[in-house]
N, C-alpha and C positions, 0 to 999 in steps of 0.2 A: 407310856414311855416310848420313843421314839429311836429308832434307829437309821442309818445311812450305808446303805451295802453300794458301793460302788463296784461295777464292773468293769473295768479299763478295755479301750479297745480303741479303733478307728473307725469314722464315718465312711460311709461311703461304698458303692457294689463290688469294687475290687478288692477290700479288707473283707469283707462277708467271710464269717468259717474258717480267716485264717487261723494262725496257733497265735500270732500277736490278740488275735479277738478272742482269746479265752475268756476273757473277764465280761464279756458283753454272753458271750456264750452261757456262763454260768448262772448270770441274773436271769435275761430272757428264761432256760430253763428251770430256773428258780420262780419266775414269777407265772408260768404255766403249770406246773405240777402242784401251786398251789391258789389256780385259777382266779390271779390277778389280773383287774383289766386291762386292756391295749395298753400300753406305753403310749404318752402323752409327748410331744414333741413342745418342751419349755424351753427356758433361757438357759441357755449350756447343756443341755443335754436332754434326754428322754428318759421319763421317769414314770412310774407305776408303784402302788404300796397297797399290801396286804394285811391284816392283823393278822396276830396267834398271841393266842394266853394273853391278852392285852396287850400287847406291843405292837408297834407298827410298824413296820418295816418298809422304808423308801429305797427302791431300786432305783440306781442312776448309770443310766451309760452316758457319758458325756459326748458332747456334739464338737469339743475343742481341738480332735484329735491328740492322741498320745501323751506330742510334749506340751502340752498347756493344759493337762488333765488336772493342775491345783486351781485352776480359774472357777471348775465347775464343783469340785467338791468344796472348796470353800463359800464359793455363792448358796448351793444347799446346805451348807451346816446354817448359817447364817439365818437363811429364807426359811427353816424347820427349828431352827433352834435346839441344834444335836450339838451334843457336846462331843469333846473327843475322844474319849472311851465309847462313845457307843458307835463311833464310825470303822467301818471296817471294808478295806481296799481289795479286789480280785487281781489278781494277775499272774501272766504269764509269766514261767522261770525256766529258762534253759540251764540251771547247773541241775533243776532234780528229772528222774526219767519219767517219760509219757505219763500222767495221771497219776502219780503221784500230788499228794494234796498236805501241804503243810500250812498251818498255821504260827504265826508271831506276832507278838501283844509292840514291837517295835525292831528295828534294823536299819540296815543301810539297806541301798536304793539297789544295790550289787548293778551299777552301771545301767538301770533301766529308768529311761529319759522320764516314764510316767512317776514312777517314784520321785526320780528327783527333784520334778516338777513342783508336787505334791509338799515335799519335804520343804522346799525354797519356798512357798507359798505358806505354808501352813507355820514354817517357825521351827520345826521339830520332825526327828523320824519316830518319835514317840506312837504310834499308831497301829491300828490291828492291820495286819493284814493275811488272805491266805492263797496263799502263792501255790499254782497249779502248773507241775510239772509238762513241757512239753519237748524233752531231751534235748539234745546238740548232737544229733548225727549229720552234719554238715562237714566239709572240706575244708580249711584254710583259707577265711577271707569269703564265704560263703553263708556269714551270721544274718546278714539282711534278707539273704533271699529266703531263707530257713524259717525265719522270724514272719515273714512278710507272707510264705507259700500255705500249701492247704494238707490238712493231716492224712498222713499211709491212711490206707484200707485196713493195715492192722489195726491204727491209732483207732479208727472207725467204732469197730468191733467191742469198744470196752468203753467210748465217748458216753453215751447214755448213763451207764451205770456209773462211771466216774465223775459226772454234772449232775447225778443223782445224791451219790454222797458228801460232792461238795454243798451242796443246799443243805446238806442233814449239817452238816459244820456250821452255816450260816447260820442256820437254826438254833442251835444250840449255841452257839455266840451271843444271840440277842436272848436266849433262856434260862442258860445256865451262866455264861459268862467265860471269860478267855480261858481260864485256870481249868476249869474241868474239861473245857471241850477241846485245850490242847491235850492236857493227859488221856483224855478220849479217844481220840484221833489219831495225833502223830506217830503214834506206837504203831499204825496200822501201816 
């Protein structure tokens, strides 16, 4: 059984580690703590995959940037033949705080260009995805630079162990399935 963990982000050395690169943030340290190899640089994006308990799990950050991120999750579902229950989206959300980690089996896009991308592309907001907290302490008219900038030395402090648990969610999405590892999770 095959799964599709996409981690949303932007190419590129000036997105590196920002709070928009969460979703790249959380595969990469998904695909290291469970010593998957390199990331391979294919069409739309950079991918790597690991099994557990039979399943394989394909990490994709896509090479399209942000707002064209449905070009590339559709090209791998297609090229893997995942269906859409087993694909599940990362990303960044400014309404939950710092590291905070939610999971939802579908939603609205809540105004983020990759979702809607995704959503326009795909047909549907019918989709898992889990959305990783990275606040709104920003100014008035201040969303991009916030979005776009690099996380406090607080954020720092608790980034590991928060890209650690977000992987345990992964995990348990493609083992258990959406239903327990939301009541699992969310509560926390």
């Amino acid at each position: 059984m095959k799964y599709l963990i996409v981690g949303l982000g932007n190419i590129g050395p000036e997105y590196h580690e920002t709070r928009h690169n969460i979703g790249f943030m959380t595969v990469e340290a998904l695909a290291r703590i469970n010593n998957a190899p390199p990331f391979i640089d294919g069409r739309y994006g950079f991918t790597t995959s690991f099994s557990i308990k039979g399943r394989q799990l394909i990490l994709l950050k896509p090479s399209t940037f942000m707002n064209l991120s449905g070009l590339a999750v559709r090209y791998w579902m297609q090229k893997e033949n995942i269906p859409l229950e087993n694909v599940l989206i990362v990303v960044d959300d400014l309404a939950l705080p710092f590291g905070t980690l939610r999971l939802k089996g579908k939603g609205s896009d809540a105004g983020h260009n990759g979702l809607k991308h995704i959503a326009a592309i795909l047909g549907t907001q019918n989709y898992a995805r889990l959305r990783f907290g990275i606040g709104n302490d920003f100014p008035k008219g201040g969303q991009i630079d916030y979005v776009l900038g690099h996380f406090t030395n607080e954020d720092r402090k608790t980034m590991d162990e928060r890209l650690e648990t977000a992987g345990e969610i992964i995990k348990s999405f493609c083992l258990a399935g959406i239903d327990i590892t939301m009541n699992q999770f969310n509560k926390k």
